[in-house]
C-alpha positions in Angstrom: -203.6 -14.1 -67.5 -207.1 -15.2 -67.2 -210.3 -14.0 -65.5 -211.3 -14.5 -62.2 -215.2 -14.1 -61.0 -216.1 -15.0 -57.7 -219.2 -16.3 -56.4 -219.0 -16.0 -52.3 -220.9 -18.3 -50.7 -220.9 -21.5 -53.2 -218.4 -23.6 -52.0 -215.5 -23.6 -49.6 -213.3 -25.9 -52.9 -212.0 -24.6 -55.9 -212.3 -26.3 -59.1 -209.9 -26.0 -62.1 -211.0 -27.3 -66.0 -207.3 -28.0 -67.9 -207.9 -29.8 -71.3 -210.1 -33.3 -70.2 -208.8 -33.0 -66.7 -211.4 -31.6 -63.7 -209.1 -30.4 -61.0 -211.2 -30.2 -57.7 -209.3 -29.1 -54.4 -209.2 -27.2 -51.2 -206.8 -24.9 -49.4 -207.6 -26.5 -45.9 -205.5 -27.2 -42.8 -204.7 -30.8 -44.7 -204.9 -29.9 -48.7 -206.3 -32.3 -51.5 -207.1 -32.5 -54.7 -208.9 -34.6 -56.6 -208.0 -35.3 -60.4 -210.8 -36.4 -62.9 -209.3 -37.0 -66.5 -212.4 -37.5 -68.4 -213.7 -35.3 -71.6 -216.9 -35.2 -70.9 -217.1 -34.5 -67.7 -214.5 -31.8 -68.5 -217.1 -30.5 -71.1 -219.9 -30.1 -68.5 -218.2 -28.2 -65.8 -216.9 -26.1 -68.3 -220.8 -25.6 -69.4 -221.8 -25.4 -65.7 -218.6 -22.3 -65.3 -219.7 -20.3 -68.5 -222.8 -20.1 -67.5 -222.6 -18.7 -63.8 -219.3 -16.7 -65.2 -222.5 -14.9 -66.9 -224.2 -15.0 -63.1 -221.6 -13.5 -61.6 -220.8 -10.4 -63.8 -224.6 -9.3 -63.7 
């Protein structure tokens, strides 16, 4: 099981990191998801979560 942090008031999406894919997607009256396979972008997002992971826990 991992983790969870939340941050209230950032965004009403979720957004997963799994291997070089970006999972970005929202629980709404109409769900999507939006899938970006791409390693780099993978790598900053999971730069951008580290870093407010260390936000949220202070």
């Amino acid at each position: 099981m991992e983790d969870v942090t939340v941050l209230g008031g950032i965004t009403p999406s979720a957004i997963d990191v799994m291997g070089d894919k970006v999972l970005i997607f929202t629980y709404e009256e109409e769900p999507s998801c939006l899938v970006i396979a791409n390693e780099g972008i993978a790598k900053s997002f999971t730069t951008f979560f580290e870093t407010m992971w260390k936000i949220a826990k202070n």
